[in-house]
Chimera marker file (.cmm) of the C-alpha trace (Angstrom):
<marker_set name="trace">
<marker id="1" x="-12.537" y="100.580" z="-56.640" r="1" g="1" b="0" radius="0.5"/>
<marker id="2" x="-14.702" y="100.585" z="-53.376" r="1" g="1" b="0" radius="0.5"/>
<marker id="3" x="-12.155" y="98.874" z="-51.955" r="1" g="1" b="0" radius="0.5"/>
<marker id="4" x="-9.712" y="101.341" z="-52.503" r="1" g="1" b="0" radius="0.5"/>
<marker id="5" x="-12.125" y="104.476" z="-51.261" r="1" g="1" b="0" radius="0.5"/>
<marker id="6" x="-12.870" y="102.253" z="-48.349" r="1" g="1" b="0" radius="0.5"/>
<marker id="7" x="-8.829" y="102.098" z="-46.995" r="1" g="1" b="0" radius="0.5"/>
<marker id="8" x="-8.943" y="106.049" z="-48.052" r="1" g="1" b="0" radius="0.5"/>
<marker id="9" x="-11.701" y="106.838" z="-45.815" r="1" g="1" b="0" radius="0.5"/>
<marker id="10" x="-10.053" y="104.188" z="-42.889" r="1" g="1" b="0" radius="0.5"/>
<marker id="11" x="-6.845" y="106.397" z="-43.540" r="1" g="1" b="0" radius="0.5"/>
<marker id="12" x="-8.195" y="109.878" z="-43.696" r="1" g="1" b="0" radius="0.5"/>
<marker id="13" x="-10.256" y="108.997" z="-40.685" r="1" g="1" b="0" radius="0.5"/>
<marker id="14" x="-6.929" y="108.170" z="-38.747" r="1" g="1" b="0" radius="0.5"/>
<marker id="15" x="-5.221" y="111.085" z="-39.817" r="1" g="1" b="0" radius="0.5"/>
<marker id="16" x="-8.322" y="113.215" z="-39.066" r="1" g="1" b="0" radius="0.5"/>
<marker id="17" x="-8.325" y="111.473" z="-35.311" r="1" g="1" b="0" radius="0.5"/>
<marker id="18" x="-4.617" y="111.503" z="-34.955" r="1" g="1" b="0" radius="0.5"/>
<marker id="19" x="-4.606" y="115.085" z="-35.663" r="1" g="1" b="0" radius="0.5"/>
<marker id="20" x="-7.396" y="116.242" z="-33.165" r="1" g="1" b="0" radius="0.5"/>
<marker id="21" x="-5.796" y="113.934" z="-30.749" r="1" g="1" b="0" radius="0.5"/>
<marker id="22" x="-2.594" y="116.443" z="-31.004" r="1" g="1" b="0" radius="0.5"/>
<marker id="23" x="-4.524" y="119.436" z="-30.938" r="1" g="1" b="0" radius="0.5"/>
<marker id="24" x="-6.237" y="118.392" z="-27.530" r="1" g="1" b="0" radius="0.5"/>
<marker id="25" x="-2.850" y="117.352" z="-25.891" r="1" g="1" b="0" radius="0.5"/>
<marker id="26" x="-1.539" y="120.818" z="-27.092" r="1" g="1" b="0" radius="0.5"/>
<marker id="27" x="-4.359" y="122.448" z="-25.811" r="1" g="1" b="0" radius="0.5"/>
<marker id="28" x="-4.270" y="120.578" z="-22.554" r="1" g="1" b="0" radius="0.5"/>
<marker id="29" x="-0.557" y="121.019" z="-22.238" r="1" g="1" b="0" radius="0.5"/>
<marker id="30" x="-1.112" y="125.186" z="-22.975" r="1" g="1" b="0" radius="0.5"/>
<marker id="31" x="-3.953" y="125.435" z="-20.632" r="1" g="1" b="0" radius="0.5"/>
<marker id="32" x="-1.674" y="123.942" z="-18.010" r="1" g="1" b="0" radius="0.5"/>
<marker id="33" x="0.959" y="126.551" z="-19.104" r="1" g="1" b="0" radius="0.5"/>
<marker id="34" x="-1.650" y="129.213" z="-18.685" r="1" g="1" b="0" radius="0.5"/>
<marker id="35" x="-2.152" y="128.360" z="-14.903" r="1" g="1" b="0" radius="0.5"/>
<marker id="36" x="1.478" y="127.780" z="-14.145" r="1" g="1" b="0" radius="0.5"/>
<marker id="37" x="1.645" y="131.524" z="-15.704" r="1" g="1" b="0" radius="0.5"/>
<marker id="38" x="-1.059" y="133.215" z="-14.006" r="1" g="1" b="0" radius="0.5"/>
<marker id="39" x="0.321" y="131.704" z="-10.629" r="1" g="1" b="0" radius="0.5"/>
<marker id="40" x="3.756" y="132.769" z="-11.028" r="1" g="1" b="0" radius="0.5"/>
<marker id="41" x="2.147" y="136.451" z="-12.095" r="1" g="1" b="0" radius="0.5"/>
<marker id="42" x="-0.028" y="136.406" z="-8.847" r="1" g="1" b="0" radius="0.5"/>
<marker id="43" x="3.072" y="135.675" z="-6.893" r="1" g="1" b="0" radius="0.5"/>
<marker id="44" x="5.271" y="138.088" z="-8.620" r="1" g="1" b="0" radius="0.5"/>
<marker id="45" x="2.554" y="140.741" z="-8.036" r="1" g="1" b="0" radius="0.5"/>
<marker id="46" x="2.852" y="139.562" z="-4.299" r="1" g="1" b="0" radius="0.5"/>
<marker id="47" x="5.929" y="139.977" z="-4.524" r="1" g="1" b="0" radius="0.5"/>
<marker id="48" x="5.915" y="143.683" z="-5.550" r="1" g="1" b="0" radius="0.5"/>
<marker id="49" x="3.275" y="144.862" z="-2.865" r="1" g="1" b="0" radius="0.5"/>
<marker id="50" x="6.086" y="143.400" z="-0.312" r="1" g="1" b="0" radius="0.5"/>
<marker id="51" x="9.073" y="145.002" z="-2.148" r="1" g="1" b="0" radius="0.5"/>
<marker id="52" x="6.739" y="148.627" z="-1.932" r="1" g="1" b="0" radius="0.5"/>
<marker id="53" x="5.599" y="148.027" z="1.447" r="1" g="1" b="0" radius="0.5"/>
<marker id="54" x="8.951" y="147.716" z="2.702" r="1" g="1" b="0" radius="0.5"/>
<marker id="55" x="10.559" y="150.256" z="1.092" r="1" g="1" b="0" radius="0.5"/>
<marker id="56" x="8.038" y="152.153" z="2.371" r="1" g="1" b="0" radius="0.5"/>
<marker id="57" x="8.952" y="151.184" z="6.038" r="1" g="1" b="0" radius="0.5"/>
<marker id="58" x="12.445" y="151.878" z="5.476" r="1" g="1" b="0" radius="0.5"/>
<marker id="59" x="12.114" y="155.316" z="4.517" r="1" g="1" b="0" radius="0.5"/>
<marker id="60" x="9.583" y="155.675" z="7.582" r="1" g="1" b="0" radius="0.5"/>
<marker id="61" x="12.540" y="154.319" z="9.559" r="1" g="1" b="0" radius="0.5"/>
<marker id="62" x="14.839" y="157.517" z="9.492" r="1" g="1" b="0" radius="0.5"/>
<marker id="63" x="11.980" y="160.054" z="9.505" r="1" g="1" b="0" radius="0.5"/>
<marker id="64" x="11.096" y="158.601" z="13.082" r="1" g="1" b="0" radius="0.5"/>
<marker id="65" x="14.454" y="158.156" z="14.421" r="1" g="1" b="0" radius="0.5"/>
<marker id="66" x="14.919" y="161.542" z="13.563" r="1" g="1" b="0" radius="0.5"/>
<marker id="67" x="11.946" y="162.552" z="16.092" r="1" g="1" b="0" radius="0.5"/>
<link id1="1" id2="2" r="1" g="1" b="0" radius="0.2"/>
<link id1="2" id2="3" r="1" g="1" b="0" radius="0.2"/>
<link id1="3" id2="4" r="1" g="1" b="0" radius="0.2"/>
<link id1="4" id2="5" r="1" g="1" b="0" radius="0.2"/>
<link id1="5" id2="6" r="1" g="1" b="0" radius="0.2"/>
<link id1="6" id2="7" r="1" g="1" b="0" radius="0.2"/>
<link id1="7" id2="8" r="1" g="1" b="0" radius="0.2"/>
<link id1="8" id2="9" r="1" g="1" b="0" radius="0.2"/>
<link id1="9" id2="10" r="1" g="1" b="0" radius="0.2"/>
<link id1="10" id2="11" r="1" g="1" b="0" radius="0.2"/>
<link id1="11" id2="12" r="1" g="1" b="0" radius="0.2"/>
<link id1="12" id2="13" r="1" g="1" b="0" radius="0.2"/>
<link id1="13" id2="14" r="1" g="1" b="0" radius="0.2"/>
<link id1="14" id2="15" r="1" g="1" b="0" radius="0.2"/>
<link id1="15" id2="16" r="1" g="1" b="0" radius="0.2"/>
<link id1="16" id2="17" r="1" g="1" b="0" radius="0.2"/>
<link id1="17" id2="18" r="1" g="1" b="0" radius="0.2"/>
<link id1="18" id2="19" r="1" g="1" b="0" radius="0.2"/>
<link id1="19" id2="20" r="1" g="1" b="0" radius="0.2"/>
<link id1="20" id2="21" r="1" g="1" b="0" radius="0.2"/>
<link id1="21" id2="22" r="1" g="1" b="0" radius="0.2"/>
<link id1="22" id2="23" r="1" g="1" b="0" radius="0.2"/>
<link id1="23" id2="24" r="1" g="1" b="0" radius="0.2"/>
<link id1="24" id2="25" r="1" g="1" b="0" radius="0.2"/>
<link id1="25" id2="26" r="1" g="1" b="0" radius="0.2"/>
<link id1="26" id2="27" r="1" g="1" b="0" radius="0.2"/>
<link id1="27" id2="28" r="1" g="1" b="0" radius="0.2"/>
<link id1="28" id2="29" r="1" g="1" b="0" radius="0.2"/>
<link id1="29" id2="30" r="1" g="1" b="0" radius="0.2"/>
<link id1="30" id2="31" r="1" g="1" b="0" radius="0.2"/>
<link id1="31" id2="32" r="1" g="1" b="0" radius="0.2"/>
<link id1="32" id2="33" r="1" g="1" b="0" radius="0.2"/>
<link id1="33" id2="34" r="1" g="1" b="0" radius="0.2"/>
<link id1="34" id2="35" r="1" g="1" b="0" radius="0.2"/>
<link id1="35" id2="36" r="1" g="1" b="0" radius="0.2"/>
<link id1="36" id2="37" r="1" g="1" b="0" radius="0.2"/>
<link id1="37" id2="38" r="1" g="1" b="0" radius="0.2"/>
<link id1="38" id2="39" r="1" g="1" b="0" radius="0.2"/>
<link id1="39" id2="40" r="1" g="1" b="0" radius="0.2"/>
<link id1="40" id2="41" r="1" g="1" b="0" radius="0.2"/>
<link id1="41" id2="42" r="1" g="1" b="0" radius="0.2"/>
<link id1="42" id2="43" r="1" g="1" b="0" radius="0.2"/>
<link id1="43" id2="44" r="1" g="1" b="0" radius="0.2"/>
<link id1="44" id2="45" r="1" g="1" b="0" radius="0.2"/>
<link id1="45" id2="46" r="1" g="1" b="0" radius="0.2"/>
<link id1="46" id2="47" r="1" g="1" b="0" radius="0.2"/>
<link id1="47" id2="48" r="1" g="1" b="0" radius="0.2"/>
<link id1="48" id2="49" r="1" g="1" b="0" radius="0.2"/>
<link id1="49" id2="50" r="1" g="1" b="0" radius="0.2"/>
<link id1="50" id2="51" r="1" g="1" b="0" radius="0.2"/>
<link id1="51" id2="52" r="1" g="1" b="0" radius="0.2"/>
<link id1="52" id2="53" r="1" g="1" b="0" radius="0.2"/>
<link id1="53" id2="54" r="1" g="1" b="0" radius="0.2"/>
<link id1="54" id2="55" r="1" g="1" b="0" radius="0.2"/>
<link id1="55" id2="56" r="1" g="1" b="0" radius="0.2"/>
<link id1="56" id2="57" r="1" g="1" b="0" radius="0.2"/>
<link id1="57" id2="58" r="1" g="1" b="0" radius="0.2"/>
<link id1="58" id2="59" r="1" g="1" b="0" radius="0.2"/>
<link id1="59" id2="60" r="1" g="1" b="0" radius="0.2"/>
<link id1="60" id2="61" r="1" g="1" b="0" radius="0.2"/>
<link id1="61" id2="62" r="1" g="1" b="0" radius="0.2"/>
<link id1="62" id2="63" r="1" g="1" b="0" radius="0.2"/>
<link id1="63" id2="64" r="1" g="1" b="0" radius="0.2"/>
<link id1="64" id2="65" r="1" g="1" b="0" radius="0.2"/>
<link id1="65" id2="66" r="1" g="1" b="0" radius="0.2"/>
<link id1="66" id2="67" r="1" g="1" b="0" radius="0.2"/>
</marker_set>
C-alpha cells in the first residue's frame, strides 16, 4: 500500500512539473508575442505620422504653387 501511494505521488509530481513546465513555455512564447506586437504597433503608428505628414505636404503643394 505505501508502495502504491509512493508511485502516485512520483506520478502526480511529474504531471504537476510537466504541466508548469508548459505553462512557462506558453508564457515565454506569449510574452515574446507581446513584444513582436507592440513593435509592429510602434511601427505601424510610425507609419501613420508619415502617411499624415505627407498628405499634409501634398495639399501644401498646390496652395503654394498657386502663389
Amino acid at each position: 500500500m505505501q508502495e502504491k501511494k509512493q508511485d502516485f505521488l512520483k506520478f502526480l509530481f511529474v504531471v504537476v512539473f510537466m504541466e508548469l513546465s508548459i505553462c512557462l513555455y506558453f508564457t515565454h512564447k506569449f510574452e515574446k508575442l507581446e513584444e513582436l506586437t507592440q513593435s509592429n504597433l510602434e511601427l505601424l503608428e510610425k507609419a501613420l505620422q508619415d502617411s499624415k505628414e505627407h498628405l499634409i505636404d501634398m495639399e501644401n503643394m498646390p496652395k503654394n504653387s498657386k502663389n
